[in-house]
N, CA, C and O atoms as a MOPAC input file, in Angstrom:
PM7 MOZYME 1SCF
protein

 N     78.25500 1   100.25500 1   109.07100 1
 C     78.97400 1    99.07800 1   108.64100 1
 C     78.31600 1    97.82200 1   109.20800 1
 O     78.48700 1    96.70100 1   108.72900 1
 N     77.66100 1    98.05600 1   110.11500 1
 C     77.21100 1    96.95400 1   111.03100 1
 C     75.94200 1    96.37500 1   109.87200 1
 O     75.74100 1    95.19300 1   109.59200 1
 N     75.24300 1    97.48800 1   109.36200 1
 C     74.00200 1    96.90800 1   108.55200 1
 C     74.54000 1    96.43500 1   107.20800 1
 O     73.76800 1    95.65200 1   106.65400 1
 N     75.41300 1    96.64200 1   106.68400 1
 C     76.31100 1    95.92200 1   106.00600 1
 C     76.31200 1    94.96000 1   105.94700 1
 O     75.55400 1    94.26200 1   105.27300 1
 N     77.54300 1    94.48400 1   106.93800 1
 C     77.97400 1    93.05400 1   107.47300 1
 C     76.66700 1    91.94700 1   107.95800 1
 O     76.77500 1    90.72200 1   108.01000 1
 N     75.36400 1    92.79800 1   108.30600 1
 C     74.07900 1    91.96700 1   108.24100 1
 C     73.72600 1    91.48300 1   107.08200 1
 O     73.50400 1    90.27500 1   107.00700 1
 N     73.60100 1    92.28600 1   105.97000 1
 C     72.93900 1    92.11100 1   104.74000 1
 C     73.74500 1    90.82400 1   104.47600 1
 O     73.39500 1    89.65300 1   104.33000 1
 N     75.13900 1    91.53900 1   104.46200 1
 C     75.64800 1    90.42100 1   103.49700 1
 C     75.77700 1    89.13400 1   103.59700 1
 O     76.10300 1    88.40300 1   102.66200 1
 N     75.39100 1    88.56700 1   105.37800 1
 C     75.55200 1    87.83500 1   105.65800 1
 C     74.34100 1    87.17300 1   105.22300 1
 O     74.28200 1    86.03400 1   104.76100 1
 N     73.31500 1    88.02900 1   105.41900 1
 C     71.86200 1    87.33900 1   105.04400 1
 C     71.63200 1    86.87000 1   103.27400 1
 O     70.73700 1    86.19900 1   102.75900 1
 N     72.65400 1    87.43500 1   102.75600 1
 C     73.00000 1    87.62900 1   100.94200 1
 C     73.19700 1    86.36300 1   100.73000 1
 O     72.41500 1    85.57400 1   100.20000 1
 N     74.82800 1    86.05100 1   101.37700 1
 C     75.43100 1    84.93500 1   101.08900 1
 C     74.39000 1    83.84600 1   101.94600 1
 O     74.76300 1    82.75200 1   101.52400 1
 N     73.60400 1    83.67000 1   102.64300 1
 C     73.10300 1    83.08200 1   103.04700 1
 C     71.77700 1    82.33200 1   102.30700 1
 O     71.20500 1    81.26500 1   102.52800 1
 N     71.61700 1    83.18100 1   101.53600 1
 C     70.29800 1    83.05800 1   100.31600 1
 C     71.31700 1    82.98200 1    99.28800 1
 O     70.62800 1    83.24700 1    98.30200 1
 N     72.62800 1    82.77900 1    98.79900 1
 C     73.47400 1    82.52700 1    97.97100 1
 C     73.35100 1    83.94400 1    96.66600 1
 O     73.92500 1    83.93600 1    95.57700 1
 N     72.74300 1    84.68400 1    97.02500 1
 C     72.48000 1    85.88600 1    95.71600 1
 C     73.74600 1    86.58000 1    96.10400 1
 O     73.92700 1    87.46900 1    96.93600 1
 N     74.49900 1    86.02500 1    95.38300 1
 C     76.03400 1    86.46100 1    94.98800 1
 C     75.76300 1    88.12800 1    94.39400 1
 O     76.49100 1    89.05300 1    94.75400 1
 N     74.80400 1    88.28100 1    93.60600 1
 C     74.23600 1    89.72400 1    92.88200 1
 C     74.50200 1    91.02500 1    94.07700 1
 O     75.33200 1    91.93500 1    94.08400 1
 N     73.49300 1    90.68600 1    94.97300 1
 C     73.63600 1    91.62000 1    96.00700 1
 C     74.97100 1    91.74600 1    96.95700 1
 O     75.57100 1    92.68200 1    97.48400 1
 N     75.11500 1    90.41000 1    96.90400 1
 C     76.59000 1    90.58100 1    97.98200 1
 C     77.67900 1    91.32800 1    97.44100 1
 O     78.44300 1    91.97400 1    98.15800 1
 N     77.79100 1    91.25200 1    95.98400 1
 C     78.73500 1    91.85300 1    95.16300 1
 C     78.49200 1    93.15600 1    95.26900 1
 O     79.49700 1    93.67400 1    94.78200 1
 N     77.58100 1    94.22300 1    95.69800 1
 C     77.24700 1    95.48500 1    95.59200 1
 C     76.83700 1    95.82900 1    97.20500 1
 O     76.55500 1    96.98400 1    97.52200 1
 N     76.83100 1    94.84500 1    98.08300 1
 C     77.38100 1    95.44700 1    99.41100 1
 C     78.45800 1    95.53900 1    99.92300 1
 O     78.96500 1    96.47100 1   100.54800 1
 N     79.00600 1    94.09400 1    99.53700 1
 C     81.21000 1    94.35200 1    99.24200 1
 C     81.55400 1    95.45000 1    98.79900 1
 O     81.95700 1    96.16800 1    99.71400 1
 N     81.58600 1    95.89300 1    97.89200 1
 C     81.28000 1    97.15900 1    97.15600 1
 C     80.84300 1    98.41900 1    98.22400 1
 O     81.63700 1    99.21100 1    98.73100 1
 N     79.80500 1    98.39800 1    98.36700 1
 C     79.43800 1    99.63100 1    99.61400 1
 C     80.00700 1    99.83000 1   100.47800 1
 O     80.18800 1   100.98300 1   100.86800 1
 N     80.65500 1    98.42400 1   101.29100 1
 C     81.26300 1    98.38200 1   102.85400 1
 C     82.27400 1    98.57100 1   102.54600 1
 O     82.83500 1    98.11900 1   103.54400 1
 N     83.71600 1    99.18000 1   101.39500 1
 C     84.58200 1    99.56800 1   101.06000 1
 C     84.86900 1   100.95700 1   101.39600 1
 O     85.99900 1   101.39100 1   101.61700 1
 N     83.52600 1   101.79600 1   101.43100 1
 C     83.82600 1   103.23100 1   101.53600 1
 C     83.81400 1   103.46600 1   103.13800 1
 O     84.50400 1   104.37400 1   103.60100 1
 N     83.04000 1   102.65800 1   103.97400 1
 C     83.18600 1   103.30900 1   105.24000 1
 C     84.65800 1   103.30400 1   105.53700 1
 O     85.33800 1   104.27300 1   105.87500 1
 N     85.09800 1   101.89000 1   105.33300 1
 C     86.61700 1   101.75400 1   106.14500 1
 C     87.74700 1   102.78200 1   105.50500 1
 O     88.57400 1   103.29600 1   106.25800 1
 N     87.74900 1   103.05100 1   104.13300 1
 C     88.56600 1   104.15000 1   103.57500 1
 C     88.12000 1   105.32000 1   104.46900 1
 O     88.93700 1   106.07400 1   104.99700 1
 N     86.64800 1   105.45400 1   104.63300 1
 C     86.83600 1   106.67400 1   105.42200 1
 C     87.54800 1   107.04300 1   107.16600 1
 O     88.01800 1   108.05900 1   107.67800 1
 N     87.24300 1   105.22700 1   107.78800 1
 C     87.90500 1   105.49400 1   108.63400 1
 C     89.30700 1   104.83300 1   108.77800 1
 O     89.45400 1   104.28000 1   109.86700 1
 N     90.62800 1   104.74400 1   107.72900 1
 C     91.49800 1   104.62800 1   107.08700 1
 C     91.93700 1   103.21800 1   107.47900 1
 O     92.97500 1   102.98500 1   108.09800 1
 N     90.93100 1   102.16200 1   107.00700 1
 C     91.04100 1   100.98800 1   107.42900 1
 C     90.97900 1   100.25200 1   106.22400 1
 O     90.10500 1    99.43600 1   105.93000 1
 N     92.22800 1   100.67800 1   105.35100 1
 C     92.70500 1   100.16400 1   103.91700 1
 C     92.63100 1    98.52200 1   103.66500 1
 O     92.03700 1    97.87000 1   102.80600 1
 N     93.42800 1    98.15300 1   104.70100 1
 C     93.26000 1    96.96600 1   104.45800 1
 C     92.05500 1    96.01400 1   104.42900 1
 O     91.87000 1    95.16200 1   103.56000 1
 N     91.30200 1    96.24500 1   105.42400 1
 C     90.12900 1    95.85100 1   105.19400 1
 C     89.00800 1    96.29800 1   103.84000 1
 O     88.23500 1    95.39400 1   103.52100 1
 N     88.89000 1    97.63900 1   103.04000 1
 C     88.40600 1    98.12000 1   102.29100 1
 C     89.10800 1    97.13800 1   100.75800 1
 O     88.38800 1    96.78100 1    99.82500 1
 N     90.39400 1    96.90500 1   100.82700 1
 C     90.90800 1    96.71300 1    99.78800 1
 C     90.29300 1    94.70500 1    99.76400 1
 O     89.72000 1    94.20600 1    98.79500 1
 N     90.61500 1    93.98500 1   100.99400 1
 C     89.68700 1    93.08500 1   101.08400 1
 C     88.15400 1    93.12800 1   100.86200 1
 O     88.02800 1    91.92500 1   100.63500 1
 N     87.34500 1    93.44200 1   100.79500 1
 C     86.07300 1    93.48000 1   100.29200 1
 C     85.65400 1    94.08500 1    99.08400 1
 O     84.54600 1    93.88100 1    98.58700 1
 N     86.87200 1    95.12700 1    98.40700 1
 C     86.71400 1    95.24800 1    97.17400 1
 C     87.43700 1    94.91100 1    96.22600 1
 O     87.63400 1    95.52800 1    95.17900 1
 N     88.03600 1    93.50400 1    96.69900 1
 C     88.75600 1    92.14900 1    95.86600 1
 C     87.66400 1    91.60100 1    95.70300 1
 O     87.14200 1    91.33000 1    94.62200 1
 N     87.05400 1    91.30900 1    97.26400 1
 C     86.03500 1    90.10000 1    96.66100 1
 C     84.65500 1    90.39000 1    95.80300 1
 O     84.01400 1    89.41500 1    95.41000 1
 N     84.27500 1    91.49300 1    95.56200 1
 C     83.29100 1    92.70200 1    94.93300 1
 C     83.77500 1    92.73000 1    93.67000 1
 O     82.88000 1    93.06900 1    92.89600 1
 N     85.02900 1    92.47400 1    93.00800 1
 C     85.36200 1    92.73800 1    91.71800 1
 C     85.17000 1    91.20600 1    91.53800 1
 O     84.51700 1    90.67000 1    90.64200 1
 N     85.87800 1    90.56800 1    92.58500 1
 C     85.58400 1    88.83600 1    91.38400 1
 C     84.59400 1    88.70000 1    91.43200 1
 O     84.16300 1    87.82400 1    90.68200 1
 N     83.47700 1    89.51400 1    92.39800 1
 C     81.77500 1    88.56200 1    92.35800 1
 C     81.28200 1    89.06300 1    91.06900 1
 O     80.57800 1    88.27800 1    90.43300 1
 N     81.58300 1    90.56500 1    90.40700 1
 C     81.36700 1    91.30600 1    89.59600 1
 C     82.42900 1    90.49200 1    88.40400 1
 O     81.46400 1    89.72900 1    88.37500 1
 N     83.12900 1    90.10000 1    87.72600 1
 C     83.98000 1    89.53700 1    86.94200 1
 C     82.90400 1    88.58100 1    86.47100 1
 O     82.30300 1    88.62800 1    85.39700 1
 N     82.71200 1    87.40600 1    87.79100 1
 C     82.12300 1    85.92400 1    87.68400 1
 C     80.91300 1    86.47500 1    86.94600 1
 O     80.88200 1    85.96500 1    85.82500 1
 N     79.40900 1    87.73300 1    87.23500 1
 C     78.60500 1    87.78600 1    86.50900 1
 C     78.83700 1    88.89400 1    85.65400 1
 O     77.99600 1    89.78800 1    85.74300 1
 N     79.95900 1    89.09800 1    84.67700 1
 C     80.24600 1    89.93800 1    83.73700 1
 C     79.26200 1    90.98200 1    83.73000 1
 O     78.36100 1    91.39800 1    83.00100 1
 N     79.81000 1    91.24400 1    84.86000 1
 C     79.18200 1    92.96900 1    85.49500 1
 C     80.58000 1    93.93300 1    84.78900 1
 O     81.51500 1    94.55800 1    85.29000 1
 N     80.30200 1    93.76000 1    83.93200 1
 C     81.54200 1    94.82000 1    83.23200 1
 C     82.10500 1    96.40700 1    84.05000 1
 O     83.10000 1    96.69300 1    84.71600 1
 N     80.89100 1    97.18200 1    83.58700 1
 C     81.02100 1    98.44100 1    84.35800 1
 C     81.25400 1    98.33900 1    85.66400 1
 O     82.27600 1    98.98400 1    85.89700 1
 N     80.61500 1    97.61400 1    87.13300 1
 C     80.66300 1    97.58300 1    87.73200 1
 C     82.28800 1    96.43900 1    88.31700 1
 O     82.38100 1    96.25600 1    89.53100 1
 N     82.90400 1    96.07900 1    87.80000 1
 C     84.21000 1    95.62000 1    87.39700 1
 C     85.15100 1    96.86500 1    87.52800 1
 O     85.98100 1    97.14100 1    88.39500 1
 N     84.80200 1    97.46200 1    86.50900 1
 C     85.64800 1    98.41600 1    86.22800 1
 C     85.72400 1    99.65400 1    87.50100 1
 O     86.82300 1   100.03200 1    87.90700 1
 N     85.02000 1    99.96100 1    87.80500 1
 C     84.78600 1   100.93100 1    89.13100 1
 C     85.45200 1   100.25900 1    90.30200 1
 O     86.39600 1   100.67600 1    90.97300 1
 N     84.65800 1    98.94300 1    90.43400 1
 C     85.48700 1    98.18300 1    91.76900 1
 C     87.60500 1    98.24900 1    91.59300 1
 O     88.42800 1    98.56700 1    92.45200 1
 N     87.84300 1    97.75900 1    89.99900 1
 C     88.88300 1    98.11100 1    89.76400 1
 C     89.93200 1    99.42700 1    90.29900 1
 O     90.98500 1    99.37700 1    90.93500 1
 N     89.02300 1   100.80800 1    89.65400 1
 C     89.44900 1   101.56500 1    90.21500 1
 C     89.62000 1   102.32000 1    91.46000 1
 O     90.43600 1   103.19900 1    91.74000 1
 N     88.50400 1   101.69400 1    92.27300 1
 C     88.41300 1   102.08800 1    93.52400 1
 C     89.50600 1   101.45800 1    94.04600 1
 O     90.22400 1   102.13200 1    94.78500 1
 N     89.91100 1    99.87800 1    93.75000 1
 C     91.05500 1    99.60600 1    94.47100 1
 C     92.30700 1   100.02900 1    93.90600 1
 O     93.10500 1   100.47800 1    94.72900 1
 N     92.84100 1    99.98400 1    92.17900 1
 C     93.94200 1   100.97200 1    91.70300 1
 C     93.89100 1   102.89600 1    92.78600 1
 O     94.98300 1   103.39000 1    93.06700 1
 N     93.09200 1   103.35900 1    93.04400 1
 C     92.89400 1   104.52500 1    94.32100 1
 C     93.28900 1   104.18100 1    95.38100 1
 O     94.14900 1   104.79200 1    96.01600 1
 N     92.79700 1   103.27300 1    95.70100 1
 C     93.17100 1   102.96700 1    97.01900 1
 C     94.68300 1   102.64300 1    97.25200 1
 O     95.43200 1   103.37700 1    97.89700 1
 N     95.00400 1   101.63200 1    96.74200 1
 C     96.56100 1   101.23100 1    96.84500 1
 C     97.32800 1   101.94400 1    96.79900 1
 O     98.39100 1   101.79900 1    97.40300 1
 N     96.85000 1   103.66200 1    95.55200 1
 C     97.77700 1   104.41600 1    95.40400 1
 C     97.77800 1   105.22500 1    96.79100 1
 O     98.77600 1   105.92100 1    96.97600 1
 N     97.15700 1   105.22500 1    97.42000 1
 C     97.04300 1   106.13600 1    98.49300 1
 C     97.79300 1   105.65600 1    99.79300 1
 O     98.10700 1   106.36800 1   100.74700 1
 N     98.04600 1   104.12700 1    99.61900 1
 C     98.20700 1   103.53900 1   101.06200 1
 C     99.33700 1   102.60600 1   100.29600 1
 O     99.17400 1   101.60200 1    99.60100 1
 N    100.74200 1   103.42300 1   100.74100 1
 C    101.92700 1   102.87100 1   100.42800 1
 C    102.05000 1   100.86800 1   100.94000 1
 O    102.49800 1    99.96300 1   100.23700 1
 N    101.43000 1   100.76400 1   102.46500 1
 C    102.14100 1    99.56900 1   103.23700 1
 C    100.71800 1    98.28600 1   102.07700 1
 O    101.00000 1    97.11100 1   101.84700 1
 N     99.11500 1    99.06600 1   101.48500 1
 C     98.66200 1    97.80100 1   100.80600 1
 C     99.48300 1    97.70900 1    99.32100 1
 O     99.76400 1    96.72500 1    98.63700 1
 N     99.76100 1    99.23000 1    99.10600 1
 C    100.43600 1    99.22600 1    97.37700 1
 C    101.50200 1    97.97800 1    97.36500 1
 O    101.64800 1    97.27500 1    96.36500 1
 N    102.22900 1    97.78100 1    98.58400 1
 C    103.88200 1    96.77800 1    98.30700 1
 C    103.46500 1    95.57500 1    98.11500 1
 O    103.89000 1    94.83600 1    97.22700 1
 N    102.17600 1    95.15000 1    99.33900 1
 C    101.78700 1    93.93100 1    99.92200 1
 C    100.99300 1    93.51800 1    98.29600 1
 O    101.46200 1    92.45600 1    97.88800 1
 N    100.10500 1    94.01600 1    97.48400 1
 C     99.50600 1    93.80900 1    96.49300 1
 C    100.49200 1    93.71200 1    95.54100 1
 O    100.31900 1    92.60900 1    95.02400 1
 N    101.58600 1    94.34100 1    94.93600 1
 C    102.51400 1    94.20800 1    94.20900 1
 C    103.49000 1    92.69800 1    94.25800 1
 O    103.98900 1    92.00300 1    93.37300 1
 N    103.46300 1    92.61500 1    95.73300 1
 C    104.18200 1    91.47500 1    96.13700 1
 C    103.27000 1    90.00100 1    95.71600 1
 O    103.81400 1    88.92300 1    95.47500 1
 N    102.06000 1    90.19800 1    95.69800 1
 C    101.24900 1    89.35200 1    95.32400 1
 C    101.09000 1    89.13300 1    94.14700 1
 O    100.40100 1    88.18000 1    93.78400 1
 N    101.80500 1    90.12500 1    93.10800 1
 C    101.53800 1    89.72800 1    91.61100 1
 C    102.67700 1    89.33800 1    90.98100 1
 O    102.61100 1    89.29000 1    89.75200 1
 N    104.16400 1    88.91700 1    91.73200 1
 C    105.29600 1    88.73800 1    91.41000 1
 C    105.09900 1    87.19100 1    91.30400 1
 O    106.04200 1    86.46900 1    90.97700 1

């Protein structure tokens, strides 16, 4: 995660939104694995809008479902996200 959080910093730093959108994306799976939802579900919010903004369709759609998975799995982000769309 650590080489991650490098890249991306070095990403957004060179502004290539492209790559940052597909390490947001990557750095989603460590924290699900070590059940750190909330944080996973934060970086693959911001991974779907970077993906939206360059009508990365497919890659939209995956980020989508990775977080529709996720939420279903983790009752306390499912309420907090629901609560956000009221």
């Amino acid at each position: 995660m650590h080489h991650y959080r490098q890249a991306l910093t070095q990403f957004r730093d060179l502004d290539n939104t492209y790559n940052a959108a597909d390490t947001l994306d990557r750095l989603g799976h460590p924290h699900v694995a070590l059940g750190q939802h909330d944080q996973a579900r934060a970086v693959w919010e911001e991974a779907l809008e970077l993906y939206r903004a360059q009508h990365r369709t497919e890659d939209a759609e995956r980020a989508q479902r990775q977080l529709h998975e996720l939420l279903g799995s983790s009752p306390r982000t499912a309420v907090s996200a629901d609560q956000g769309r009221a």
